[in-house]
N, C-alpha and C positions, 0 to 999 in steps of 0.2 A: 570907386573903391581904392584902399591905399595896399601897400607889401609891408609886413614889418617880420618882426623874426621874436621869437617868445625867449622871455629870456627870465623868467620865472615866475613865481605864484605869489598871491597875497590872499592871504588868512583872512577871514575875519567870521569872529562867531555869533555874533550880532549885525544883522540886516534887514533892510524893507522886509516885505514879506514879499513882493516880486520877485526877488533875487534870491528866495531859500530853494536849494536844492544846485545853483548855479557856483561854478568857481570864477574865481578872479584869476586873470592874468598879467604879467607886466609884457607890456609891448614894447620893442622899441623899434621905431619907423624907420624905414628902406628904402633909399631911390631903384630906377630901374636898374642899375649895374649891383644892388643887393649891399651896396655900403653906407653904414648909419646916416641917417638925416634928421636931426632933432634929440629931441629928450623923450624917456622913456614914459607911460602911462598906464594907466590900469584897464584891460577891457574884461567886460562880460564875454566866458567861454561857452558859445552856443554848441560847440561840435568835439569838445573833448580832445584837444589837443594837447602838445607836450612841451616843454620847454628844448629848446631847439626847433624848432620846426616855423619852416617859413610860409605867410599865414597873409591871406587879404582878409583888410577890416575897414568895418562903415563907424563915422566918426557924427555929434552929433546927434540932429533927430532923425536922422537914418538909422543910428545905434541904438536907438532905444524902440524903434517898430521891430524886434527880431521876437521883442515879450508881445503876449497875448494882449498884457494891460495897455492901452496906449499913452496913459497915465505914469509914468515912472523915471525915476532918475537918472536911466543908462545913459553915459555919454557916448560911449564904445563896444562896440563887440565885435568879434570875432568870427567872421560870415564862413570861412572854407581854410584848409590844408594845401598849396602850391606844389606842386608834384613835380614841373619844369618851366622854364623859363626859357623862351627862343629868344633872342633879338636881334631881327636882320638890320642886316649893312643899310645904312642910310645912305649912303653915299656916293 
């Protein structure tokens, strides 16, 4: 699983029929210290989360086993909500 941080939504009122009822989100991906790594993306929101909120997501065909169909487009979604982050000293 990856960290990324929500950082808005994408409309769309026309879709598969897998994803009716489903919101999109834009993600954009986080290393462990919580600062941007990459370019933003769209995932499929399984749990209802908000923009801001810091968020593990499965990428892939990991992304698209969270639908019942196992037939379907998803490349991303959005598995849990991040509540804290520890990270001991390696050192």
């Amino acid at each position: 699983m990856k960290i990324g941080k929500i950082i808005g939504r994408v409309v769309s009122t026309k879709k598969v029929e897998s994803f009716e009822g489903l919101k999109f989100l834009l993600v954009l991906p986080l290393n462990e210290n919580l600062k941007p790594e990459g370019e933003a993306f769209v995932a499929l929101d399984m749990i209802r989360c908000g923009t801001g909120e810091i968020v593990y997501y499965e990428t892939s065909r990991e992304g698209g086993r969270v639908l019942e169909t196992l037939q379907n487009p998803c490349d991303a979604a959005v598995m849990g909500i991040i509540d804290n982050i520890t990270l001991e000293d390696t050192k």
